[in-house]
Residue, then its C-alpha position, 0 to 999 in steps of 0.5 A: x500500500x502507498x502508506x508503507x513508505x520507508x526513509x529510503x523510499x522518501x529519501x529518494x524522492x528529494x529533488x536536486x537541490x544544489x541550486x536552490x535558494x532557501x530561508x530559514x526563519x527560527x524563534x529566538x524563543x527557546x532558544x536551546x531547542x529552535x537552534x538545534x532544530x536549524x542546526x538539524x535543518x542545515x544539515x539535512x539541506x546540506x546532506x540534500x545539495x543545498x550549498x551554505x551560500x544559498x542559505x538565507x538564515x534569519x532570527x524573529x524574536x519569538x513564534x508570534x514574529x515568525x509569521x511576519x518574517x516568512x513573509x518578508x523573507x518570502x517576498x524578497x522573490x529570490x528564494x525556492x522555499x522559506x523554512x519557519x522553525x519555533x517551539x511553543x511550551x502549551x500546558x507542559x506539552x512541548x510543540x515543535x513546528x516547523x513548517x515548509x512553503x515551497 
């Protein structure tokens, strides 16, 4: 069945990226957990062709910010994809988000 993928399955279905052009956007919130995920997310970018060049790395204060700043990032026309990243603690849950807009 198609929902039976494995890492290798997807891992095989990710484009060339060596020319593409991608924002990051992270919370300063939280801080210790928001940078772990950007050091993650440029990692696998890398893994995946990205060059370093080509990252756009930018900090907003905190979550509420992070949407204003995708944005303006994104305006900026000269990228393939904005990454947001942020953590939110939510009555002793700890929500991670990332979100990706190609």
């Amino acid at each position: 069945s198609s929902a039976n993928f494995t890492i290798e399955d997807l891992a095989a279905s990710v484009p060339d990226a060596s020319s593409m052009r991608i924002g990051i956007v992270a919370a300063e919130w939280n801080h210790e957990i928001t940078g772990k995920l950007v050091d993650g997310a440029m990692k696998a970018l890398s893994k995946y062709g990205v060059k370093d060049g080509n990252i756009t790395l930018k900090t907003v204060p905190g979550s509420f910010e992070l949407i204003y700043g995708c944005s303006q990032l994104a305006k900026c026309g000269l990228l393939d994809a904005v990454i947001a990243m942020a953590a939110l603690f939510v009555a002793t849950r700890l929500i991670l988000i990332t979100y990706v807009r190609l």
